[in-house]
C-alpha positions in Angstrom: -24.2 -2.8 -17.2 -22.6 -6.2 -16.9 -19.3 -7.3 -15.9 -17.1 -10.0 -14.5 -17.2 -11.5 -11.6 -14.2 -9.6 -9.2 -11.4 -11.7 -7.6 -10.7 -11.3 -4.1 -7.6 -9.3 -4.7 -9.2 -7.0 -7.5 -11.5 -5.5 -4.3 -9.5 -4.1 -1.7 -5.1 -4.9 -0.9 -4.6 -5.5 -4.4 -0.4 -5.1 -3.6 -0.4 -2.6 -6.9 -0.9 0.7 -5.4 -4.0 1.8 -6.2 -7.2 2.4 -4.6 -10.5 1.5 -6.0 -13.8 3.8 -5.5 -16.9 3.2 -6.0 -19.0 6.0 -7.9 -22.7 6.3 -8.0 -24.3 8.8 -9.6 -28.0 9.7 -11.2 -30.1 7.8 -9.1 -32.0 7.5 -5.8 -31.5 6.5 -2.2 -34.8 4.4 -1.6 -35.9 2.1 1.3 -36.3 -1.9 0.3 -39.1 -3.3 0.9 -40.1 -4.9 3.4 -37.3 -4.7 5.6 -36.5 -0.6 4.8 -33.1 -0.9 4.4 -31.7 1.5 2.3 -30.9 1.2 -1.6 -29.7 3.0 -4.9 -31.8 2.7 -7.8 -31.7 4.1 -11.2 -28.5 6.3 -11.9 -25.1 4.8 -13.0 -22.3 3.2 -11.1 -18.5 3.5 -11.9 -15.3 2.0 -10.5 -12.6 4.6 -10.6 -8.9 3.2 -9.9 -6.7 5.7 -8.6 -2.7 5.8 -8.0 -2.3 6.2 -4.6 0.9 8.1 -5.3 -0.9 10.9 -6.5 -2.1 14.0 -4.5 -5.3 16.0 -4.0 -4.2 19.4 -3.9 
């Protein structure tokens, strides 16, 4: 999946009332070699813009 690069504001404050997530899905938690810190690989990865106006009920 490619994209473009983000803009500072696109990331997190964006003054438009939304929230951002991140969503990963599919894949696997794996440690990185050779330092063991942890990674995800395989799977899919989504960014899902939400109003923050709305409710979770």
């Amino acid at each position: 999946m490619t994209g473009s690069p983000t803009r500072s504001g696109d990331v997190a404050g964006n003054g438009n009332g939304t929230v951002k997530f991140l969503c990963s899905y599919g894949g696997r938690i794996l440690p990185r070699y050779p330092d063991g810190r942890l990674r995800y690989v395989g799977g899919e990865t989504r960014v899902l813009s939400v109003d923050q106006s709305i409710t979770f009920a």
